[in-house]
mmCIF file of the N, C-alpha and C atoms, coordinates in Angstrom:
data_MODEL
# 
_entry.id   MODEL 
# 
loop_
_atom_site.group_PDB 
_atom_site.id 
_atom_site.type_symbol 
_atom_site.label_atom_id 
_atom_site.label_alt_id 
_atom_site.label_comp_id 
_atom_site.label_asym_id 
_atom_site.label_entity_id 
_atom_site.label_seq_id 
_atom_site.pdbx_PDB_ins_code 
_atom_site.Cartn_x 
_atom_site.Cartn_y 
_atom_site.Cartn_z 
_atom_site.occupancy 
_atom_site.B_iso_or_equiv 
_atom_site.pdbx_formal_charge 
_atom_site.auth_seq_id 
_atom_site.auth_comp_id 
_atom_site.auth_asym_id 
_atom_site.auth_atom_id 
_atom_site.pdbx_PDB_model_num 
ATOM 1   N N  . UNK A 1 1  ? 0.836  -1.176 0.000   1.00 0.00 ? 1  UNK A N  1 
ATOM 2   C CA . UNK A 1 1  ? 0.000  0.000  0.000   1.00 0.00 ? 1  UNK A CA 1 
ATOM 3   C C  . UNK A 1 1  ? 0.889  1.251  0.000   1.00 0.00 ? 1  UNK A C  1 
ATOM 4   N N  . UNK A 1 2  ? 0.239  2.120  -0.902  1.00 0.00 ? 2  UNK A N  1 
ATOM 5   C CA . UNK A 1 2  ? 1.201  3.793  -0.783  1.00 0.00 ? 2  UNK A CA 1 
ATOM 6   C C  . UNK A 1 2  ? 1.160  4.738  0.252   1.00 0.00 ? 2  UNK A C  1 
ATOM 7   N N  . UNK A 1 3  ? 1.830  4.762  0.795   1.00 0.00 ? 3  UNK A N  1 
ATOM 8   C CA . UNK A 1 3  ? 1.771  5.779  1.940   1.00 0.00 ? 3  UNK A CA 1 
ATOM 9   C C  . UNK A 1 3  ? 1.104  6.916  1.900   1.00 0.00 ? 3  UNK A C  1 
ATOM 10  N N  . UNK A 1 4  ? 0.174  7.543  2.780   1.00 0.00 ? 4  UNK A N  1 
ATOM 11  C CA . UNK A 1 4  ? -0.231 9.040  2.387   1.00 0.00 ? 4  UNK A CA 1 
ATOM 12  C C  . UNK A 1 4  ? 1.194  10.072 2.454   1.00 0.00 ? 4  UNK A C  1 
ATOM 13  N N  . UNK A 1 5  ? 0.995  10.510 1.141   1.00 0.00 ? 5  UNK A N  1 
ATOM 14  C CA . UNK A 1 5  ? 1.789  11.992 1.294   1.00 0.00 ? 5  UNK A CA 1 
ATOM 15  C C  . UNK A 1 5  ? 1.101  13.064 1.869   1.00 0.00 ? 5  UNK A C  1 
ATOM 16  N N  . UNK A 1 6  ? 1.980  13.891 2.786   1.00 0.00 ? 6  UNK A N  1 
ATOM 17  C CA . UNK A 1 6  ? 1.556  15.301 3.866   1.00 0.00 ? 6  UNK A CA 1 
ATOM 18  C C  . UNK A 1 6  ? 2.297  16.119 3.064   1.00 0.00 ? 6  UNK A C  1 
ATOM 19  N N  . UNK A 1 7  ? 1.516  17.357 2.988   1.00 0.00 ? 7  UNK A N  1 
ATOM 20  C CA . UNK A 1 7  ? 2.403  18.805 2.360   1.00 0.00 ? 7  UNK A CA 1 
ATOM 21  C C  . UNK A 1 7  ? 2.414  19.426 3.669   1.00 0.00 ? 7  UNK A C  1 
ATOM 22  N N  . UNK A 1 8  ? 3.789  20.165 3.890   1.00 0.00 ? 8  UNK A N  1 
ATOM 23  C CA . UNK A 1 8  ? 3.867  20.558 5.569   1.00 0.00 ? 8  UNK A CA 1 
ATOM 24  C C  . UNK A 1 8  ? 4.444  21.981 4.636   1.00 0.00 ? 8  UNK A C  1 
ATOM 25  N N  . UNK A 1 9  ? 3.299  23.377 5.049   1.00 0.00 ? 9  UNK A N  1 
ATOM 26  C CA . UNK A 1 9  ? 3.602  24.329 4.558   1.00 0.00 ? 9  UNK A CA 1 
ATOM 27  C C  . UNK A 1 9  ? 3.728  25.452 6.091   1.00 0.00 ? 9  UNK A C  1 
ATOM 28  N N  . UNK A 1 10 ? 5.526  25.887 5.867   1.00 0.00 ? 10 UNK A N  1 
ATOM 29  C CA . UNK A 1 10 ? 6.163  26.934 7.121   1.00 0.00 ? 10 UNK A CA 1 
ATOM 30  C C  . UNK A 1 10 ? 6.434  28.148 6.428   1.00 0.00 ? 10 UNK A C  1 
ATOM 31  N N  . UNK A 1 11 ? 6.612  29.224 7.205   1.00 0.00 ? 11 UNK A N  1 
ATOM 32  C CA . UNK A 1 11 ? 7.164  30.112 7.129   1.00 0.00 ? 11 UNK A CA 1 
ATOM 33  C C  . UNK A 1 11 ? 8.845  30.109 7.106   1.00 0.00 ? 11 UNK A C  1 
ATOM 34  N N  . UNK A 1 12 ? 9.539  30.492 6.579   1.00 0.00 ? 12 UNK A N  1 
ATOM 35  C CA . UNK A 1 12 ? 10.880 30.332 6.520   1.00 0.00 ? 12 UNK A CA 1 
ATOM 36  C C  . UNK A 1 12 ? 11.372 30.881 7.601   1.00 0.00 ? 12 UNK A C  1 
ATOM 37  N N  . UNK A 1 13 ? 10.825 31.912 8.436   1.00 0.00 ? 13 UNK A N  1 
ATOM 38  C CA . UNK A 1 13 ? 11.180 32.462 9.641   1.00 0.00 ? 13 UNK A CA 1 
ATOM 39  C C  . UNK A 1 13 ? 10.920 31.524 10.785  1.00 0.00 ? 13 UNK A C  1 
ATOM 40  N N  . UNK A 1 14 ? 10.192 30.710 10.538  1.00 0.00 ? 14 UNK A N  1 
ATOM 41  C CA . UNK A 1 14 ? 10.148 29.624 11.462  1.00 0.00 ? 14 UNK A CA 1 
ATOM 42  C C  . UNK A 1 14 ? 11.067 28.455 11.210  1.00 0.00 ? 14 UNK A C  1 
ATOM 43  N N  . UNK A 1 15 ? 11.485 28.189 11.005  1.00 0.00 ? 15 UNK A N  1 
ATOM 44  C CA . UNK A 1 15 ? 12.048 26.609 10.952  1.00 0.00 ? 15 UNK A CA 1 
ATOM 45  C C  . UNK A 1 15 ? 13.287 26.418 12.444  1.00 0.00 ? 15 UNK A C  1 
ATOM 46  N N  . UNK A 1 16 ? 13.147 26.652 12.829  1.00 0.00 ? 16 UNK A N  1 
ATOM 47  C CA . UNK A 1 16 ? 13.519 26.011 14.774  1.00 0.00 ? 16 UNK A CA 1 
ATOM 48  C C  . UNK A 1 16 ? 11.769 25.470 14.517  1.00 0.00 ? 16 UNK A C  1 
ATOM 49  N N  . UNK A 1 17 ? 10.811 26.115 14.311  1.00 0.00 ? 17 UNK A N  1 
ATOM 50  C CA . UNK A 1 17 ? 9.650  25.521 14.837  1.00 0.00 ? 17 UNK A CA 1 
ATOM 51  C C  . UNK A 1 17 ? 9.386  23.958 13.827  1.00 0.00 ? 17 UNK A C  1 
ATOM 52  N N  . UNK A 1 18 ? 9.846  24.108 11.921  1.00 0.00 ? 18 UNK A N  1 
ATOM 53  C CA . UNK A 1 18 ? 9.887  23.005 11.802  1.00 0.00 ? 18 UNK A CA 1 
ATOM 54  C C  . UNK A 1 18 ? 10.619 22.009 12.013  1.00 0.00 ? 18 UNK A C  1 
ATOM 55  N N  . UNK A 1 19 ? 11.870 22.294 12.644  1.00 0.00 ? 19 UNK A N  1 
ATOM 56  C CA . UNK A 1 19 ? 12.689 21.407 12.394  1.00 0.00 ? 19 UNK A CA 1 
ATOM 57  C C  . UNK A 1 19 ? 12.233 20.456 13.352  1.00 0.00 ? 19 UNK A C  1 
ATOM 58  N N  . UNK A 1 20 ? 11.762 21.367 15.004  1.00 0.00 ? 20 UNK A N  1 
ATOM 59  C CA . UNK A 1 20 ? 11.010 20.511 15.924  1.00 0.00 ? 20 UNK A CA 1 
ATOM 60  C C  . UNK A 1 20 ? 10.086 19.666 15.141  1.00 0.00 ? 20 UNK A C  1 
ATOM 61  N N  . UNK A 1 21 ? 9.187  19.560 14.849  1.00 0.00 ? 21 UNK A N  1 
ATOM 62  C CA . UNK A 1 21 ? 7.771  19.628 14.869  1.00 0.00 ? 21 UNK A CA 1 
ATOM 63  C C  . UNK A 1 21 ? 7.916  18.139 14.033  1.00 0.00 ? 21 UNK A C  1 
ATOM 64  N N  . UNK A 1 22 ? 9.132  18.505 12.885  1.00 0.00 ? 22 UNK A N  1 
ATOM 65  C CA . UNK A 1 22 ? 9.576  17.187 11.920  1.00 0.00 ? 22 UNK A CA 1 
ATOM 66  C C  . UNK A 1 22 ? 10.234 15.746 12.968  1.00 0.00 ? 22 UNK A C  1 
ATOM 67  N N  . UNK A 1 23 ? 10.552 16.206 14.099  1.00 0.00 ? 23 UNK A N  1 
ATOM 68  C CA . UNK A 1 23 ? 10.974 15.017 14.999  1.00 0.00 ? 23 UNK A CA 1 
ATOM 69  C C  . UNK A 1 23 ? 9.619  14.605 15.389  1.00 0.00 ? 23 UNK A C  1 
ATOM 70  N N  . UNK A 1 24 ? 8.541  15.046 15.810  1.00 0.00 ? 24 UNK A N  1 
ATOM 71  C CA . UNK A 1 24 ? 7.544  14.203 16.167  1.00 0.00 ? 24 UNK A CA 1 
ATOM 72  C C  . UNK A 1 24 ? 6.664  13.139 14.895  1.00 0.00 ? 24 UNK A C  1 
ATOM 73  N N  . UNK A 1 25 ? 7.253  13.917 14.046  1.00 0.00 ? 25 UNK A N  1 
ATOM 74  C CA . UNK A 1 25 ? 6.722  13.208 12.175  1.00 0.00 ? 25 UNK A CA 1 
ATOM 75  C C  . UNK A 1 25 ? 7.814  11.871 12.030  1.00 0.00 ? 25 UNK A C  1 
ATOM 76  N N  . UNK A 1 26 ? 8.798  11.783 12.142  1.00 0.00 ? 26 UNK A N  1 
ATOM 77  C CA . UNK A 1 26 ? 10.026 10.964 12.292  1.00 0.00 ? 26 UNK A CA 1 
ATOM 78  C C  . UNK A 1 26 ? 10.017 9.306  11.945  1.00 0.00 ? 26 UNK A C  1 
ATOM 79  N N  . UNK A 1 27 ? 8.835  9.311  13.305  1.00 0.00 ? 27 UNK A N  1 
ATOM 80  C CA . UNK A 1 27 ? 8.938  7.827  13.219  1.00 0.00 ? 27 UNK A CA 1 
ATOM 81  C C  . UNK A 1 27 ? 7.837  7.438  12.158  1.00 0.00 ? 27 UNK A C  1 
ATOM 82  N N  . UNK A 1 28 ? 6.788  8.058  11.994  1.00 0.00 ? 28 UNK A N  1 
ATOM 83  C CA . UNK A 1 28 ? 6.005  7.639  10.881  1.00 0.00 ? 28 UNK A CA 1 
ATOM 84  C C  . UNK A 1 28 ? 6.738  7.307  9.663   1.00 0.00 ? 28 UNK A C  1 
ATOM 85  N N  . UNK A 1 29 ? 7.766  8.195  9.381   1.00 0.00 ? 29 UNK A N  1 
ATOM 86  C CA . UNK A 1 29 ? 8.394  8.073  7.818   1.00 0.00 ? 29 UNK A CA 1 
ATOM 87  C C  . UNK A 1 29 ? 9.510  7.363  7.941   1.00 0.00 ? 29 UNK A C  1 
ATOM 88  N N  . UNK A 1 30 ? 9.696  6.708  9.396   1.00 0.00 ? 30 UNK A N  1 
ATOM 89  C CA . UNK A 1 30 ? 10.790 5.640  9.150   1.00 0.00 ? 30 UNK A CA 1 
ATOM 90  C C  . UNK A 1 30 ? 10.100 4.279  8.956   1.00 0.00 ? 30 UNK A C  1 
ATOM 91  N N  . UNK A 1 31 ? 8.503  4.231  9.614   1.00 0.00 ? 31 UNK A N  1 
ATOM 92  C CA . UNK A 1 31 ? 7.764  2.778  9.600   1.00 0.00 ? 31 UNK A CA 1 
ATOM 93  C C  . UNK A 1 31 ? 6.874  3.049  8.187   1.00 0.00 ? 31 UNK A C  1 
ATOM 94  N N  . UNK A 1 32 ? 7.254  3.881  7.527   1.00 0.00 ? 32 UNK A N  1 
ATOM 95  C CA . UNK A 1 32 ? 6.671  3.816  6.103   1.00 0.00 ? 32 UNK A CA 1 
ATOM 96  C C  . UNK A 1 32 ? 4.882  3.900  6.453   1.00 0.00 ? 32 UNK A C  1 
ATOM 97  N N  . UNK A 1 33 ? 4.343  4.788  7.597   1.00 0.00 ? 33 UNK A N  1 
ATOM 98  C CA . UNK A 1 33 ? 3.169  5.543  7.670   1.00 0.00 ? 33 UNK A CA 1 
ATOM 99  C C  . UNK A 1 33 ? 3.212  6.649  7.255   1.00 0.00 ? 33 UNK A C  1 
ATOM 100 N N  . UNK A 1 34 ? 3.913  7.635  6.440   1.00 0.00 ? 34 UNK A N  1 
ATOM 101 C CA . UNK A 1 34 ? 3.487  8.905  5.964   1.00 0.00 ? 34 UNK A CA 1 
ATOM 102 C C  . UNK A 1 34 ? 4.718  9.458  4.887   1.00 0.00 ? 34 UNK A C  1 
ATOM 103 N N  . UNK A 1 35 ? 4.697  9.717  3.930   1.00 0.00 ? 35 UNK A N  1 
ATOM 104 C CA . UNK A 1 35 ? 5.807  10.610 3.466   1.00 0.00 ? 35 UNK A CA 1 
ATOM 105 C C  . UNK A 1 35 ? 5.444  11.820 3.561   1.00 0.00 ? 35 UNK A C  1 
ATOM 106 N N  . UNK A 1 36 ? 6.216  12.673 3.855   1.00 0.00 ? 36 UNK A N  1 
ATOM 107 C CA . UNK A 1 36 ? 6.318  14.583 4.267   1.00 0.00 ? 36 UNK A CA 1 
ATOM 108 C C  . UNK A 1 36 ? 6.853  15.119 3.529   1.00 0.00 ? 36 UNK A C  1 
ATOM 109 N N  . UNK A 1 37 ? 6.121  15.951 2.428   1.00 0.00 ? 37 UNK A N  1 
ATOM 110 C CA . UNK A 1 37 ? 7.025  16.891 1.733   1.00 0.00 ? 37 UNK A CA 1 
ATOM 111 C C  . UNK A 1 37 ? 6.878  18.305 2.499   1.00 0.00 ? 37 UNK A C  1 
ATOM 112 N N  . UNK A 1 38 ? 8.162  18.494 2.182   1.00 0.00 ? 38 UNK A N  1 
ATOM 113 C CA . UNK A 1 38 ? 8.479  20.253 2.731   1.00 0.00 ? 38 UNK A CA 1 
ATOM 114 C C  . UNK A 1 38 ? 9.414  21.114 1.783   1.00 0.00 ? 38 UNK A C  1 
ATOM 115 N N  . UNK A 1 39 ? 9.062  22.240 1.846   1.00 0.00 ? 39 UNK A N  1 
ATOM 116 C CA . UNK A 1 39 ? 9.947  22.924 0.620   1.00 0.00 ? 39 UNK A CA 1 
ATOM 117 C C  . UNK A 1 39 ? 11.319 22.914 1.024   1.00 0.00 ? 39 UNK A C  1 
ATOM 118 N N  . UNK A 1 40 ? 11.886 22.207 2.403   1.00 0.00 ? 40 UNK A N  1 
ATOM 119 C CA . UNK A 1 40 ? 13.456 21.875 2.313   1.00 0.00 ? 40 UNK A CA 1 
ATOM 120 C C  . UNK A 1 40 ? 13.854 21.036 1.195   1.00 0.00 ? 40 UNK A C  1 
ATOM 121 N N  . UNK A 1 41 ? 13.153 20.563 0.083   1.00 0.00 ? 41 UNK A N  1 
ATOM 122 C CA . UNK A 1 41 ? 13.666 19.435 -0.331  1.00 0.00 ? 41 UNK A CA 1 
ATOM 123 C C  . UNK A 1 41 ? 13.352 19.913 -1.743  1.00 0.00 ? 41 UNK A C  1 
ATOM 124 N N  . UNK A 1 42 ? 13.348 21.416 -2.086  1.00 0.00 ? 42 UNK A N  1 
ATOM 125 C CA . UNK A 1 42 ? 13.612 22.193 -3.289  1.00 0.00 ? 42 UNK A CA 1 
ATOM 126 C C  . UNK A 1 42 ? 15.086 22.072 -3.593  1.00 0.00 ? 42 UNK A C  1 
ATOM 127 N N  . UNK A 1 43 ? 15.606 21.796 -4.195  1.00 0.00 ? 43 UNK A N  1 
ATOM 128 C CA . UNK A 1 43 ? 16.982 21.662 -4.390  1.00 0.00 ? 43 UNK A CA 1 
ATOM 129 C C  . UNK A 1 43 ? 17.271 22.393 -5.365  1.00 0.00 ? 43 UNK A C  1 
ATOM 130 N N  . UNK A 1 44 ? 18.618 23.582 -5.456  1.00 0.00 ? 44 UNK A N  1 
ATOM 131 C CA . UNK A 1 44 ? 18.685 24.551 -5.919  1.00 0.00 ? 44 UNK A CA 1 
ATOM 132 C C  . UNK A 1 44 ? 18.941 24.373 -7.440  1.00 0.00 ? 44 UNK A C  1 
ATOM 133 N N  . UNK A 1 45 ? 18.229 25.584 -8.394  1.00 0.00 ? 45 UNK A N  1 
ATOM 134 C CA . UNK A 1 45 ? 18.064 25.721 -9.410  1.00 0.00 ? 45 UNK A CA 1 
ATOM 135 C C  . UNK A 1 45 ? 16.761 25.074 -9.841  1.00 0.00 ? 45 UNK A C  1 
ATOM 136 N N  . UNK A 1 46 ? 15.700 24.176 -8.633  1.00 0.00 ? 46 UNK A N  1 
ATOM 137 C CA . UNK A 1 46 ? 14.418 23.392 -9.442  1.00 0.00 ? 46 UNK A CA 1 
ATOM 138 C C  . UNK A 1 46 ? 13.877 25.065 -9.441  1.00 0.00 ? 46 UNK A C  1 
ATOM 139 N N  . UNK A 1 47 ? 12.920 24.907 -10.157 1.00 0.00 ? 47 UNK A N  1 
ATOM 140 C CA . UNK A 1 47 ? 11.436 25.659 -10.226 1.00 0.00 ? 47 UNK A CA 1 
ATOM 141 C C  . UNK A 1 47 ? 11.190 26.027 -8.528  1.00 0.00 ? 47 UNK A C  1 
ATOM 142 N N  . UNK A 1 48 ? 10.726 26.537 -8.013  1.00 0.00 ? 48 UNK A N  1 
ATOM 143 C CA . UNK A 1 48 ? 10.034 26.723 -6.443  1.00 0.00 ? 48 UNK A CA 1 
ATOM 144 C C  . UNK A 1 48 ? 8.786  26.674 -7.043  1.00 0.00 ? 48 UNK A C  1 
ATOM 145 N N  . UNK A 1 49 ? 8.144  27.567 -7.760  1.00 0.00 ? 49 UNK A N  1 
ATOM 146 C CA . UNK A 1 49 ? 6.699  27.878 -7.616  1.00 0.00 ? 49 UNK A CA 1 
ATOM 147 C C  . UNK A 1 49 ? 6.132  26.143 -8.463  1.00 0.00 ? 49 UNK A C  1 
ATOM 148 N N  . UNK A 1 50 ? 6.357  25.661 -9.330  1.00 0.00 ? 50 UNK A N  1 
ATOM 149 C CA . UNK A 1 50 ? 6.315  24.284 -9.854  1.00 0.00 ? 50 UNK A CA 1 
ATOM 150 C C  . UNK A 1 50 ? 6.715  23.331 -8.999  1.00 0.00 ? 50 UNK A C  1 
ATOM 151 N N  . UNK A 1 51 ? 7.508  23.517 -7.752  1.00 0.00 ? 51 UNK A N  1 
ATOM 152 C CA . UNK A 1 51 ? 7.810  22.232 -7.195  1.00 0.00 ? 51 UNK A CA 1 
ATOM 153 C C  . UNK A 1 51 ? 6.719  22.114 -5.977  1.00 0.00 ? 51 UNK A C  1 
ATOM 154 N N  . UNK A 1 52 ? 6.511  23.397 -5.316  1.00 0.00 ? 52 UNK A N  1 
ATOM 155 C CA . UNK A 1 52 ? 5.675  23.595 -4.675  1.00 0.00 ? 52 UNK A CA 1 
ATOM 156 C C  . UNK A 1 52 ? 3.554  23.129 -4.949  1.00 0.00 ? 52 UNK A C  1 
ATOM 157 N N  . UNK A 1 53 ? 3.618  23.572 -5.876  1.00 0.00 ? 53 UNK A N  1 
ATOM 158 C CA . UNK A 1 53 ? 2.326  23.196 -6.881  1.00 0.00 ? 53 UNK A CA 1 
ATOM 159 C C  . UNK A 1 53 ? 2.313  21.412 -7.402  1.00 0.00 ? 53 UNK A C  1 
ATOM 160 N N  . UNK A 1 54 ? 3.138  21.243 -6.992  1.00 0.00 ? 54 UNK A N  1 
ATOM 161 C CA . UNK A 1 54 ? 3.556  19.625 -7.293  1.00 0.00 ? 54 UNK A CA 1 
ATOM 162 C C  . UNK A 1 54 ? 3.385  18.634 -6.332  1.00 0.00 ? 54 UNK A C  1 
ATOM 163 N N  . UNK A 1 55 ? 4.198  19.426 -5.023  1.00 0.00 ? 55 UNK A N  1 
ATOM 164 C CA . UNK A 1 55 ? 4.126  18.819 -3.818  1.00 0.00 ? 55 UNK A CA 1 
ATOM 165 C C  . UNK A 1 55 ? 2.830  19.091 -3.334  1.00 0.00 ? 55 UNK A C  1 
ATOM 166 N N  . UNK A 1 56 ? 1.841  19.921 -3.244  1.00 0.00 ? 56 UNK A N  1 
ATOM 167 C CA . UNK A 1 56 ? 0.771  19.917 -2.814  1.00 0.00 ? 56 UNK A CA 1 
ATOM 168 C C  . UNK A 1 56 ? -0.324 19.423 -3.586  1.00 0.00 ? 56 UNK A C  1 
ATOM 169 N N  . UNK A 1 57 ? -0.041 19.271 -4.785  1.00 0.00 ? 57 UNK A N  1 
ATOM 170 C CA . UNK A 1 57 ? -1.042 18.291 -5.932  1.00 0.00 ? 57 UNK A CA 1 
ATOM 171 C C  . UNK A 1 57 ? -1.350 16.819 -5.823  1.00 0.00 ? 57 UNK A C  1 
ATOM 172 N N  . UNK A 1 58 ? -0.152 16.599 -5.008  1.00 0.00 ? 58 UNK A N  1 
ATOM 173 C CA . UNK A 1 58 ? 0.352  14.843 -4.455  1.00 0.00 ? 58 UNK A CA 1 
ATOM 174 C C  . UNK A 1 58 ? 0.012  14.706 -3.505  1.00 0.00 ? 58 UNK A C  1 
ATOM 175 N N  . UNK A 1 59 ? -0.096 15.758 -2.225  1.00 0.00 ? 59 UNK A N  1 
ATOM 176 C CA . UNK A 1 59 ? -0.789 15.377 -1.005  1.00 0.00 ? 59 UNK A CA 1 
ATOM 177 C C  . UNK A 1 59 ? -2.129 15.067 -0.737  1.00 0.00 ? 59 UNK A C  1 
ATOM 178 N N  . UNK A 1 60 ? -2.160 14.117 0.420   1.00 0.00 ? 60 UNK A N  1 
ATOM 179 C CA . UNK A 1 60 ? -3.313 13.722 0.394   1.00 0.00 ? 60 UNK A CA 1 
ATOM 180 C C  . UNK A 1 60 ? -3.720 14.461 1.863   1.00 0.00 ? 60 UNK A C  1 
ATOM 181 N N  . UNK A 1 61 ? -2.983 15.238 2.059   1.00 0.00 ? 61 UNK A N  1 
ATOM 182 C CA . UNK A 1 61 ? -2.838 15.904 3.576   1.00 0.00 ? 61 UNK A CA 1 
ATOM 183 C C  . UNK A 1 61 ? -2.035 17.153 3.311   1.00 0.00 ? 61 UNK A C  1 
ATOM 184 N N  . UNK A 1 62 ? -2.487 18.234 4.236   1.00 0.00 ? 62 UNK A N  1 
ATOM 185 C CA . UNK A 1 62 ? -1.705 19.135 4.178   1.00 0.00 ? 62 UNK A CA 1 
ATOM 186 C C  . UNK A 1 62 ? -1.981 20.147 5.609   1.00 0.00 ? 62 UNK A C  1 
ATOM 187 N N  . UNK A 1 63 ? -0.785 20.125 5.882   1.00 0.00 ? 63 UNK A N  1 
ATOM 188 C CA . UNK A 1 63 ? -0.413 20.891 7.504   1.00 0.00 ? 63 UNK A CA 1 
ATOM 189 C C  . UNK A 1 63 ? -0.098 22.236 7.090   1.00 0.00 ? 63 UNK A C  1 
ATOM 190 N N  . UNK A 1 64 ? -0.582 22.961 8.266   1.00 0.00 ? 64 UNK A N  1 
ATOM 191 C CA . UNK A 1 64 ? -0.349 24.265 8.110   1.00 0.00 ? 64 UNK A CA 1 
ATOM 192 C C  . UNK A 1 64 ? 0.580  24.708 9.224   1.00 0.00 ? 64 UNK A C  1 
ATOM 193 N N  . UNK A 1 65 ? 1.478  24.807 9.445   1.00 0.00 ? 65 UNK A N  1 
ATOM 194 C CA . UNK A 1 65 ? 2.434  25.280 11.097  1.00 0.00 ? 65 UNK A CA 1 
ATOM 195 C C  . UNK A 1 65 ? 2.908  26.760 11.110  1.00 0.00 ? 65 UNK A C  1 
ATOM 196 N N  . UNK A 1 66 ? 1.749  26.926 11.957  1.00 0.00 ? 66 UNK A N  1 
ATOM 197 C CA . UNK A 1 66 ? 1.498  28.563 12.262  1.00 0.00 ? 66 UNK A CA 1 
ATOM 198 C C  . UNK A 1 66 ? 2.161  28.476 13.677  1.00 0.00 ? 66 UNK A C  1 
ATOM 199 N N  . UNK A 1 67 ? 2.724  29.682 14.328  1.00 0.00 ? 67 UNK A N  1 
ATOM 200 C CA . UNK A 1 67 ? 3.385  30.260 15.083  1.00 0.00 ? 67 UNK A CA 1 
ATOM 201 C C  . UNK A 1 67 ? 2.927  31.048 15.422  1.00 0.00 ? 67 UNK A C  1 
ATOM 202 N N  . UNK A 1 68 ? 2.893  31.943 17.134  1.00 0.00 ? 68 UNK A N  1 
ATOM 203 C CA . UNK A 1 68 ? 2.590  32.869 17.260  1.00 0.00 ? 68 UNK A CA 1 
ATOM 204 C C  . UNK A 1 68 ? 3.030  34.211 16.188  1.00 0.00 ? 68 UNK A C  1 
ATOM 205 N N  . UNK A 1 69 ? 4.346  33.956 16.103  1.00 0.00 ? 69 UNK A N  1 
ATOM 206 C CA . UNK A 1 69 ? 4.849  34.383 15.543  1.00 0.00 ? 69 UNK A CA 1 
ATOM 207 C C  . UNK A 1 69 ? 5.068  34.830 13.950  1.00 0.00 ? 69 UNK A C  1 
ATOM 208 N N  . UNK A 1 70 ? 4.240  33.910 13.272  1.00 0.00 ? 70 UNK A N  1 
ATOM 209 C CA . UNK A 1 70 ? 4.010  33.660 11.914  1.00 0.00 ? 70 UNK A CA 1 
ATOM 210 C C  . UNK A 1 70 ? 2.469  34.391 11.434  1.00 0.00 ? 70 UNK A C  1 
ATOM 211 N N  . UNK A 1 71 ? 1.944  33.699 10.188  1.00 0.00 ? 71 UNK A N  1 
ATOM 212 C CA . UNK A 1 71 ? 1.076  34.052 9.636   1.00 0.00 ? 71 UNK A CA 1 
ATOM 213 C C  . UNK A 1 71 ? 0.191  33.620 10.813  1.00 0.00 ? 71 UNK A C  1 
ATOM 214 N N  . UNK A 1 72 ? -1.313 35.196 10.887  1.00 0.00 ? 72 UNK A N  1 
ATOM 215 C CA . UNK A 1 72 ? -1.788 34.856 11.383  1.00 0.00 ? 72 UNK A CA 1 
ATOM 216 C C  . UNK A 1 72 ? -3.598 34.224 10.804  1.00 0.00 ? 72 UNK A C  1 
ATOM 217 N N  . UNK A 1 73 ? -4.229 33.182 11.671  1.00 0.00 ? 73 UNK A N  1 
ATOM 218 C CA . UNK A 1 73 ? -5.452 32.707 11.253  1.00 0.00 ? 73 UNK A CA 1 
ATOM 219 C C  . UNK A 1 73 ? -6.253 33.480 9.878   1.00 0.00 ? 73 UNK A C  1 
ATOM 220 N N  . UNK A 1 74 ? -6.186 34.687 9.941   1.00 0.00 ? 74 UNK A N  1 
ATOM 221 C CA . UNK A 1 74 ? -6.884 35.316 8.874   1.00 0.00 ? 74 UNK A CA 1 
ATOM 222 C C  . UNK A 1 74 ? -6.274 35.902 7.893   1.00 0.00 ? 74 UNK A C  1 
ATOM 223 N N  . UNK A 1 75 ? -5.200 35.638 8.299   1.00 0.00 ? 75 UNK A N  1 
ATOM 224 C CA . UNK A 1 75 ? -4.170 35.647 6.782   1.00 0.00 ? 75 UNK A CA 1 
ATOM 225 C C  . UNK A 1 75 ? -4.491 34.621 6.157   1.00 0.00 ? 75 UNK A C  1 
ATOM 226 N N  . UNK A 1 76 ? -4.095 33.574 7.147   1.00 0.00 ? 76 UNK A N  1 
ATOM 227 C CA . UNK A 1 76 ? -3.980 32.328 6.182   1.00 0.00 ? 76 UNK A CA 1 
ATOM 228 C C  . UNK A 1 76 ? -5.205 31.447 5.853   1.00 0.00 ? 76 UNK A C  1 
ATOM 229 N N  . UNK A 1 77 ? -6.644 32.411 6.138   1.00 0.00 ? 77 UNK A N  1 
ATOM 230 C CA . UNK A 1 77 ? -7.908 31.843 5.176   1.00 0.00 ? 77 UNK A CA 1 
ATOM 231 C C  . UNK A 1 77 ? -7.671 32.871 4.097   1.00 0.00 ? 77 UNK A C  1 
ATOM 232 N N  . UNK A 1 78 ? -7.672 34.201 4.200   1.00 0.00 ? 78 UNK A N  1 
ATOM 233 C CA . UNK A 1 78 ? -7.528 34.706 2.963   1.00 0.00 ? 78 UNK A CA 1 
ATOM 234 C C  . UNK A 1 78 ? -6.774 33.805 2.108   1.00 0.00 ? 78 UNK A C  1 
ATOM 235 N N  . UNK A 1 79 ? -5.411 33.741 2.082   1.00 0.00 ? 79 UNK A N  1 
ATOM 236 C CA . UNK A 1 79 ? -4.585 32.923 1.247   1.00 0.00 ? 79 UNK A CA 1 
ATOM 237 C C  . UNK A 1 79 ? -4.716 32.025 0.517   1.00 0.00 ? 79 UNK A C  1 
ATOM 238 N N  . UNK A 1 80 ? -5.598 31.113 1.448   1.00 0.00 ? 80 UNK A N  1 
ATOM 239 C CA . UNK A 1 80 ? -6.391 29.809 0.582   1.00 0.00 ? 80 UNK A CA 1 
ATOM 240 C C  . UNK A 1 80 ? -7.223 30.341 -0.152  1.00 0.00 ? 80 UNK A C  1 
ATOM 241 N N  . UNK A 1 81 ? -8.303 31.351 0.036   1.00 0.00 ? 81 UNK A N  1 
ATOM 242 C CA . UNK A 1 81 ? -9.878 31.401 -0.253  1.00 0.00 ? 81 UNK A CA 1 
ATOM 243 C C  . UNK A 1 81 ? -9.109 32.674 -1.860  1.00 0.00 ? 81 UNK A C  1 
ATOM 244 N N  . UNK A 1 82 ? -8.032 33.138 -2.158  1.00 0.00 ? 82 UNK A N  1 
ATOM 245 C CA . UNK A 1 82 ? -7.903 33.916 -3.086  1.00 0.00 ? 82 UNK A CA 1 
ATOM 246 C C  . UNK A 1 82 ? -7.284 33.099 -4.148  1.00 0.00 ? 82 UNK A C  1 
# 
C-alpha cells in the first residue's frame, strides 16, 4: 500500500519551529506511515513555484504550522480562499 503523502507548509522564519515539529513526524516516515514533503527538499536551481504546486497536488494531507509568531489565522484563510 502507498503511503499518504503530507504537504507541511512553514514560514521560513520559522524553521527552529519546523525542524522541531519534523521530529515528532520521524517515526512515521521511518515505519513507512506517511511521506512529508516540505519545501526543504527544493533543491537549488528546481522551479520553487512548480515544485511547490507539485508537492501539494500529491498530497493527500496538508499541515499548516502557524506560530505565534508567523502568519496569522486570517491571513492564512484569505490565502487559501484567493
Amino acid at each position: 500500500m502507498k503511503r499518504p503523502k503530507a504537504f507541511l507548509n512553514y514560514s521560513h522564519k520559522d524553521r527552529t519551529y519546523l525542524e522541531e515539529f519534523q521530529k515528532y513526524l520521524a517515526s512515521f516516515e521511518r515505519n513507512g506511515l506517511l511521506e512529508l514533503w516540505v519545501a526543504t527538499k527544493i533543491a537549488p536551481g528546481q522551479r520553487w513555484f512548480d515544485e511547490i504546486r507539485a508537492g501539494l497536488t500529491s498530497a493527500r494531507l496538508a499541515i499548516f504550522l502557524v506560530v505565534a509568531s508567523g502568519i496569522t489565522a486570517d491571513q492564512m484563510i484569505r490565502s487559501l480562499l484567493s
